[in-house]
C-alpha positions in Angstrom: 9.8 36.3 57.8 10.1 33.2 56.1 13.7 32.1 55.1 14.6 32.7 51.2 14.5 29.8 49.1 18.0 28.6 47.8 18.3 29.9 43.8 18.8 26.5 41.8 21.3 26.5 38.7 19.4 25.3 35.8 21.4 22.0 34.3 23.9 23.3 31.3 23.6 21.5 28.3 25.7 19.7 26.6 27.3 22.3 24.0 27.1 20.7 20.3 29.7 19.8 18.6 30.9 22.2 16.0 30.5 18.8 13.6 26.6 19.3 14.1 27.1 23.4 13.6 26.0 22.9 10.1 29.5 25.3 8.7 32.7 24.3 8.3 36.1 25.1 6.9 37.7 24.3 4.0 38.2 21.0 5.1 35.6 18.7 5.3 34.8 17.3 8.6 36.2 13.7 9.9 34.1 10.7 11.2 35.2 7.6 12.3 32.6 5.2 12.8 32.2 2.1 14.1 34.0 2.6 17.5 33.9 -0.9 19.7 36.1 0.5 22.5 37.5 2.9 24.4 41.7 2.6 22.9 40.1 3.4 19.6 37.9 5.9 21.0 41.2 7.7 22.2 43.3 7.2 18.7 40.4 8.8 16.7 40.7 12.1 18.7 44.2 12.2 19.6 44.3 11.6 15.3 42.1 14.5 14.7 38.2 12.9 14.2 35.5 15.2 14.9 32.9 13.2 15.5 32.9 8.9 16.2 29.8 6.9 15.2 29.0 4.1 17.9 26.6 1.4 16.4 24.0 -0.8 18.0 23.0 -2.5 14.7 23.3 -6.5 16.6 24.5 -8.2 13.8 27.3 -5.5 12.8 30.9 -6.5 13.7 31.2 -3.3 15.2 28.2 -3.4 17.9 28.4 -1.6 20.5 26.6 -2.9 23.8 25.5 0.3 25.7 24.9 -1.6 28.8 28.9 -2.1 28.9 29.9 0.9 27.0 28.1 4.0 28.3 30.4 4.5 31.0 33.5 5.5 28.9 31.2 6.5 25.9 29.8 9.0 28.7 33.7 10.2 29.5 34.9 11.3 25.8 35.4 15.0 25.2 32.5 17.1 25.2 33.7 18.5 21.8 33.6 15.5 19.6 30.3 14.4 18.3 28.7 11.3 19.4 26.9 9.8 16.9 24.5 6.8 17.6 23.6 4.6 14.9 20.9 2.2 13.9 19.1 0.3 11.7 15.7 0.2 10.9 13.9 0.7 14.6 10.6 1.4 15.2 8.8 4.4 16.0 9.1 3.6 20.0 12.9 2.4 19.7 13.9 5.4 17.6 12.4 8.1 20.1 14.5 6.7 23.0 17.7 6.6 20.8 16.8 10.5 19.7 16.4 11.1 23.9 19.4 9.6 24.9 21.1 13.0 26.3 25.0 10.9 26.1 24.4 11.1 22.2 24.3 14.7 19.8 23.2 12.8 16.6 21.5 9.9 15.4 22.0 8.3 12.1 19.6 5.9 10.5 19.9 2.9 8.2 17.4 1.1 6.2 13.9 2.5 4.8 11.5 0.8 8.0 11.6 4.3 9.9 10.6 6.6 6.6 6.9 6.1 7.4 7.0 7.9 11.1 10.0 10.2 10.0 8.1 13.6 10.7 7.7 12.1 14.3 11.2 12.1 15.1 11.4 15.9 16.6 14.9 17.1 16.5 15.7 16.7 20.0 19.4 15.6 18.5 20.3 16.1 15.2 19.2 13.5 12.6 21.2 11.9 10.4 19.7 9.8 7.1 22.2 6.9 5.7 21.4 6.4 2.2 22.5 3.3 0.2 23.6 4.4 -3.3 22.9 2.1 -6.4 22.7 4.9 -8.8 20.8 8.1 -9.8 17.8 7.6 -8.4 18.7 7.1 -5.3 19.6 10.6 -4.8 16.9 11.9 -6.8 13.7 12.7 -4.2 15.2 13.7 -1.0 13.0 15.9 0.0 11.1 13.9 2.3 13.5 14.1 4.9 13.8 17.6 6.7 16.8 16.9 9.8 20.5 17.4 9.5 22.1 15.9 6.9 22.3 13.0 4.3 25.6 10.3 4.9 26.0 8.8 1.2 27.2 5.2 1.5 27.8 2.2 -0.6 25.4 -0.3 -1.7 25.6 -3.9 -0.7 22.6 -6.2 -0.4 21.5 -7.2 2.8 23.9 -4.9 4.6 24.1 -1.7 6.5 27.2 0.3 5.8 30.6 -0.7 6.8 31.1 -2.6 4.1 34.1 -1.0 2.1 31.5 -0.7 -1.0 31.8 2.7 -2.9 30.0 4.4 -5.7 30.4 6.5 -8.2 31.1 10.3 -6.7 29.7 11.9 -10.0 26.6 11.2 -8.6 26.7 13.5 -5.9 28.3 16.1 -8.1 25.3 15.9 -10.6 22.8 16.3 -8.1 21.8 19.9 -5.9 21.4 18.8 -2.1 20.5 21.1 0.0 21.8 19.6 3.2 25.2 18.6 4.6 26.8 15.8 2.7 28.1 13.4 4.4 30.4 10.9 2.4 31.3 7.3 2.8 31.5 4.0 1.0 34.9 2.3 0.5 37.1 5.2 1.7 40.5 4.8 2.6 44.1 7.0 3.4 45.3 6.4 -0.6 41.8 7.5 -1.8 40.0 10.2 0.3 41.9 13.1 -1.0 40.9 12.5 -4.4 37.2 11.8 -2.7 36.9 15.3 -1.0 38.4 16.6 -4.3 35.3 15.0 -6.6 32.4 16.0 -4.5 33.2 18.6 -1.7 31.4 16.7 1.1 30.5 18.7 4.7 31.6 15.4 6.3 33.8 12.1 5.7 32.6 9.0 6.9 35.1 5.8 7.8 35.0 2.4 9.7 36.7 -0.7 7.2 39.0 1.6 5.7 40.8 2.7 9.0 41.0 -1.3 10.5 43.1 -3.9 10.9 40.1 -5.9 11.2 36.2 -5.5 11.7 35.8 -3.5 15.0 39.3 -2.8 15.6 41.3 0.1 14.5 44.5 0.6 12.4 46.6 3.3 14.1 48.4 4.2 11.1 45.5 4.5 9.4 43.5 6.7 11.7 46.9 9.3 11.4 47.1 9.0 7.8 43.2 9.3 6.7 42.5 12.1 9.3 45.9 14.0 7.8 44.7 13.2 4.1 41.5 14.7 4.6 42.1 17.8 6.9 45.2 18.9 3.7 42.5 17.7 0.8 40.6 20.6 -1.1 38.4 20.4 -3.5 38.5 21.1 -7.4 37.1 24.6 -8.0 33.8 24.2 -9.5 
């Protein structure tokens, strides 16, 4: 009789992040983007972020170099979302960010990838960064069918993380039938008023929590992540 073979475990998952769960609590969720190391990595959680946005955008201030950076990246909580962000890749580039198994999200700048956006399978949850100007920006968003919309600032020739906002009505005129994520000049003194005005899913923040590009503010951290977690919005 031939000897049984050993049962195998299948490989668990990673769980997802109850930032990507799509439903939250009165409070809007926390984001802090534009993590460069592993301290601030650390602050943002032990302050209360949900989810920390790593970018690989070369000419950013806050690039991240995965070759150096996966290792720690790789060691943060399984319950904060890890958000990878880029700017404009191609087809090929973007597939092997969206199959990276150390990141649950990826979040998009620019307009190069709308072409080949119905090739992106969601694999990880997909995340569309759109630079407000005005109205018509948000206007026809229906071409894009993954996880949510991040609302930023608009600044020619850059790719958020610039400390430009806009004006919130704009979100408040519009019906948008994914999660809203908000950013765009967003800072301790002005995100409860910010949650208050549009209602967002998510808040989105790199300048406004620094003491300079690519290093966190403490302080900051603390105080935006307690403004926003207290912060409701105006009954509608």
């Amino acid at each position: 009789m031939e000897n049984p073979q050993p049962k195998i475990s299948p490989i668990e998952p990673r769980v997802a992040p109850r930032f990507l769960s799509g439903t939250r609590d009165a409070a809007p969720f926390v984001k802090i983007c534009g993590i460069t190391n592993p301290v601030d990595a650390e602050l943002a959680i032990e302050s209360g972020a949900d989810a920390l946005g790593f970018n690989l955008f070369p000419h950013s201030p806050r690039f991240v170099d995965l070759s150096r950076a996966r290792s720690w990246i790789d060691a943060l909580p399984a319950d904060v979302a890890r958000v990878l962000i880029g700017v404009n890749p191609s087809l090929v580039q973007a597939l092997e960010w969206i199959g990276d198994p150390m990141f649950d999200a990826v979040q998009l700048h620019g307009e190069a990838w709308y072409p080949f956006v119905s090739r992106l399978v969601e694999t990880r949850s997909l995340i569309a960064a759109i630079s407000v100007k005005n109205e018509s920006s948000v206007s026809d968003l229906d071409w894009f069918s993954g996880f949510a919309f991040l609302f930023d600032g608009h600044r020619a020739g850059d790719f958020g993380g610039t400390g430009e906002s806009f004006s919130w009505g704009i979100l408040h005129r519009c019906s948008i039938a994914k999660p809203v994520i908000l950013a765009g000049g967003l800072t301790p003194e002005n995100i409860a008023g910010a949650i208050r005005a549009v209602d967002p899913y998510a808040v989105d923040v790199a300048s406004g929590v620094e003491s300079k590009p690519g290093k966190k503010d403490r302080n900051k951290l603390r105080d935006f992540i307690a403004a926003a977690k207290a912060a409701r919005p105006l009954p509608r």
